[in-house]
N, C-alpha and C positions, 0 to 999 in steps of 0.2 A: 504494500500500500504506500503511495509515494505522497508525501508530505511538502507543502512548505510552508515553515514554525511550525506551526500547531497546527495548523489547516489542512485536512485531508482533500484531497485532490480526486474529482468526481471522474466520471466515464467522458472522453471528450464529445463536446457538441458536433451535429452534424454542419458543413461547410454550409456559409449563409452569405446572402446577398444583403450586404449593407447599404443602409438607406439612410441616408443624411442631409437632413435639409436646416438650412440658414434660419436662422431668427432673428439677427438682429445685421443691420451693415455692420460694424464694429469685428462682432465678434457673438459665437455661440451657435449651436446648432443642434436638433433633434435627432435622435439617432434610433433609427424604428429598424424593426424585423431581427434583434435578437434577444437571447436570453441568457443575463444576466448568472443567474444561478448555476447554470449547465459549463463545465469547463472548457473554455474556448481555446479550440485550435490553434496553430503557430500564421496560419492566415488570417482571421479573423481579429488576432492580439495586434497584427499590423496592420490591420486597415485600420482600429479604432485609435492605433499609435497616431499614423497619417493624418486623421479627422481631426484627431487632440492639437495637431501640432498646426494647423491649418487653422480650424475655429476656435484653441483654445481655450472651452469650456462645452460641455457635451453634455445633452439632457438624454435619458432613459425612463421614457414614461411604464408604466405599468409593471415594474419588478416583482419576483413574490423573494425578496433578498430575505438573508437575518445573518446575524452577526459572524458568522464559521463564510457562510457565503461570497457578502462583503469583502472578507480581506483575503478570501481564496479571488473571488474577482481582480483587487487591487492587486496581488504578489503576481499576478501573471506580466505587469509591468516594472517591476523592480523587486530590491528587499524590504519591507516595511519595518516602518521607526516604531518605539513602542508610540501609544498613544498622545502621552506629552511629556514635554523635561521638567516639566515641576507638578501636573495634576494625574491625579490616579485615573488608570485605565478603567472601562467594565470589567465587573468581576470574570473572571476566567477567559477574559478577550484582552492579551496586554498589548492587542495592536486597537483599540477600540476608545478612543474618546468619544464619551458621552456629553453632548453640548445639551444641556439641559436647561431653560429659563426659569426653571421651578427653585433652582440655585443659585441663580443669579449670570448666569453665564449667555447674556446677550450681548453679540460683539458685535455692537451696530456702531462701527466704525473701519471706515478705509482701511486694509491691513492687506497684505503676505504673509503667508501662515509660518510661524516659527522663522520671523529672519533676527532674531539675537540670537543664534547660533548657528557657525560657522559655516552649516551643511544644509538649509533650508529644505524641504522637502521636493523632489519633482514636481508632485503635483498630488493631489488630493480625491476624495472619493466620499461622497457626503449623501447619508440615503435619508431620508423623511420616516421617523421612527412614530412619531404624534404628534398632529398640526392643529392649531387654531382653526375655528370657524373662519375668520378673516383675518388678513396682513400676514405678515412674517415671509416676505419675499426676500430672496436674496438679487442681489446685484454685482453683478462683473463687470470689471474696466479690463480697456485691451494697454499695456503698458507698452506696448512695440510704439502703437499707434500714438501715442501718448509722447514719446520720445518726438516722431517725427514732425507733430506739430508744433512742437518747439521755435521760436523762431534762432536762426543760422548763431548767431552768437550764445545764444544761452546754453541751446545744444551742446555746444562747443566746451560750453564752462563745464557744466554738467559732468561730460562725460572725462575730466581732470579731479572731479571731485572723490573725496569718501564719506559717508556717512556712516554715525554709529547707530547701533542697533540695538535697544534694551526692552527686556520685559519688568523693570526694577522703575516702576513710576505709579501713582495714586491710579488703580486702577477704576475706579468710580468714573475720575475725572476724564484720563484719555482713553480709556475704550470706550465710552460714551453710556456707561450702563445704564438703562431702565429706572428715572428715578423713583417710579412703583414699588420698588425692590426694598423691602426693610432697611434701613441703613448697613445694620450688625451683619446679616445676611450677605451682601457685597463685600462688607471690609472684611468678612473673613475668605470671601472668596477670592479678592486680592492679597489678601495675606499668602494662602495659600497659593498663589499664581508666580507671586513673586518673592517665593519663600527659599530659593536659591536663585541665587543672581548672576542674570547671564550679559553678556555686549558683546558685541561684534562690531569690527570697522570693515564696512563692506563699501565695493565702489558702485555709485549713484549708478553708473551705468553699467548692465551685464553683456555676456556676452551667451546668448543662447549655447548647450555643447551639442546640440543636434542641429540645430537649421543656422548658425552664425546670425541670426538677428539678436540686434540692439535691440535692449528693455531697461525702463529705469527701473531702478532698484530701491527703493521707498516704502511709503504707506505708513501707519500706525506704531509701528517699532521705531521707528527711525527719528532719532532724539536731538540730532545736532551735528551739523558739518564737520568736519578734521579742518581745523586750521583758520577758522570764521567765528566772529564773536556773534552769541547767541540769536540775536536780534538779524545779523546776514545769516546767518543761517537758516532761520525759521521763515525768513523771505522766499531765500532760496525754496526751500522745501515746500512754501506756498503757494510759490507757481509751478510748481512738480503738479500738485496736489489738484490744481486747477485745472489743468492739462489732463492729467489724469481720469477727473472726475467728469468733466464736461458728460451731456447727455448722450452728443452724438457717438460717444466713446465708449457708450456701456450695452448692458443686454441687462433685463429684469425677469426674474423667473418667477416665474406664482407656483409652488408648492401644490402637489394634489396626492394623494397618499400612493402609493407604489415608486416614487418617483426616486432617480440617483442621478445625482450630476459627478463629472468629473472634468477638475480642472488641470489647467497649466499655471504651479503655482511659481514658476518663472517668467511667465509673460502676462498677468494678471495680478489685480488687487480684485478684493471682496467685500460686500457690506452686507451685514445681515440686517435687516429692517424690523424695529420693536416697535410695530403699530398695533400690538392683539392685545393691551390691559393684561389683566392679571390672568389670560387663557394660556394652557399648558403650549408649549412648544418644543417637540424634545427631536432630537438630530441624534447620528451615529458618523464621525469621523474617522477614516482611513488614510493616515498619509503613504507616503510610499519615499523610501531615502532618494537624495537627492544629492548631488556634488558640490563642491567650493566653487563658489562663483567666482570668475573671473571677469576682469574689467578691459575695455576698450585697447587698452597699450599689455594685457598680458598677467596684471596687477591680481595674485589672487584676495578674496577676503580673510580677514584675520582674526581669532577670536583672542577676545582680550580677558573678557573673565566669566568663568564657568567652565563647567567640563561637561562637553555632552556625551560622554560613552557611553552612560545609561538610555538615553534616548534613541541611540545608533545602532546597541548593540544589537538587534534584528536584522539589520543589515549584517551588522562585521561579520554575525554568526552564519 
């Protein structure tokens, strides 16, 4: 019986005719006529590679997934990280973060997932576990596109820069949490978020390792230029931010129960939207390891403080 982690590895699916259609001009796309659950062939893992790499964020209507599924889906595109570097996995799933708003864990703020350490994940696998009556949409930026309309100088600056990367800041204040949320209930959920402390000095601009496309490198972790007093800094990062965020630059997903996206969490920023009051919204996250980015002139990122072994060692192993 062949394994990978813990994930047993089903009977292969039969060969399928992939069907991928656009949703947004930016970036994102539907991806009908397979299934999820059933272990997919060495064709089938490259075509959905191809689509990811192309529209960057991929929607999967109608899943019957659960958690063994999930990360057997995700491991067929890399090693998977455990769940997070400072919060606890699902019980018996240590590739399984539980985003749960019942705990306070609404990241309704511009982010890349885990960029205060060194090895950012590839990309991500997020299935709709229990949804609100209404809201709770996510939102993807295309950060390629985002680069390019940069006007010719800033571009230019940009991709000379480094940015640091920390998950070590009032988490209430810049993840943007739900201020519905009990107070105690948040601070202890930032307590715990940032209850080992990580930074990274990564460069503003990457350099894709499969398609050589520019992407900036930002969003929510990223605290402060190298070399800039705070104030240029936060400038800077604001018209990243702006750039980034523009409408014509996103795709919005509405949630509907079976549903899994998967993104490119190299050429993509995410918002989760906390419009649903006090109704449950619970997620199940899969990352999948990911390499040191590398910058425009060659420049890889740096970690300056933390040790992520525990979060990698899925990969290393």
């Amino acid at each position: 019986m062949d394994r990978v982690g813990a994930v047993t590895l089903l009977e292969p699916a039969p060969a399928l005719d992939l069907d991928v259609e656009p949703v947004a001009g930016a970036l994102g796309a539907v991806v009908r006529g397979i299934d999820l659950s059933r272990t997919l062939d060495d064709a089938a893992v490259a075509a959905i590679r191809a689509a990811l790499l192309r529209h960057r964020v991929l929607f999967f209507r109608d899943q019957d997934l659960d958690t063994d599924g999930q990360q057997r889906f995700a491991a067929r595109f890399g090693p998977l990280t455990t769940a997070h570097p400072t919060l606890p996995s699902r019980p018996g799933a240590p590739n399984v973060f539980d985003i749960d708003a019942a705990s306070g864990q609404r990241a309704n703020v511009w982010h890349t997932d885990v960029t205060f350490v060194d090895r950012p994940p590839l990309g991500s696998v997020l299935r709709a576990v229990e949804l609100p009556p209404y809201g709770g949409d996510t939102v993807f930026a295309n950060t390629v596109a985002a680069l390019v309309s940069l006007p010719d100088p800033i571009r230019a600056l940009v991709g000379s820069l480094d940015a640091v990367h920390t998950n070590d800041f009032d988490y209430a204040g810049a993840l943007g949490t739900a201020s519905d949320r009990p107070a105690d209930e948040v601070r202890r959920y930032g307590e715990v978020f940032s209850s080992t402390s990580f930074s990274t000095r990564h460069p503003l601009v990457q350099v894709h390792p499969e398609t050589g496309e520019r992407a900036l490198l930002a969003g929510g972790f990223a605290r402060r230029i190298v070399g800039l007093s705070s104030a240029d800094g936060r400038a800077i990062l604001d018209v990243i931010h702006r750039h980034v965020t523009v409408l014509e630059n996103t795709v919005r997903w509405r949630w509907a129960p079976g549903d899994v996206a998967f993104w490119d969490n190299r050429t993509t920023q995410h918002y989760g939207i906390a419009d649903y009051g006090d109704h449950q919204r619970r997620m199940q996250r899969v990352t999948i390891a990911g390499a040191v980015p590398v910058g425009v002139d060659g420049r890889p990122s740096r970690a300056l403080e933390g040790d992520a072994a525990d979060y990698l060692r899925s990969a290393a192993g």
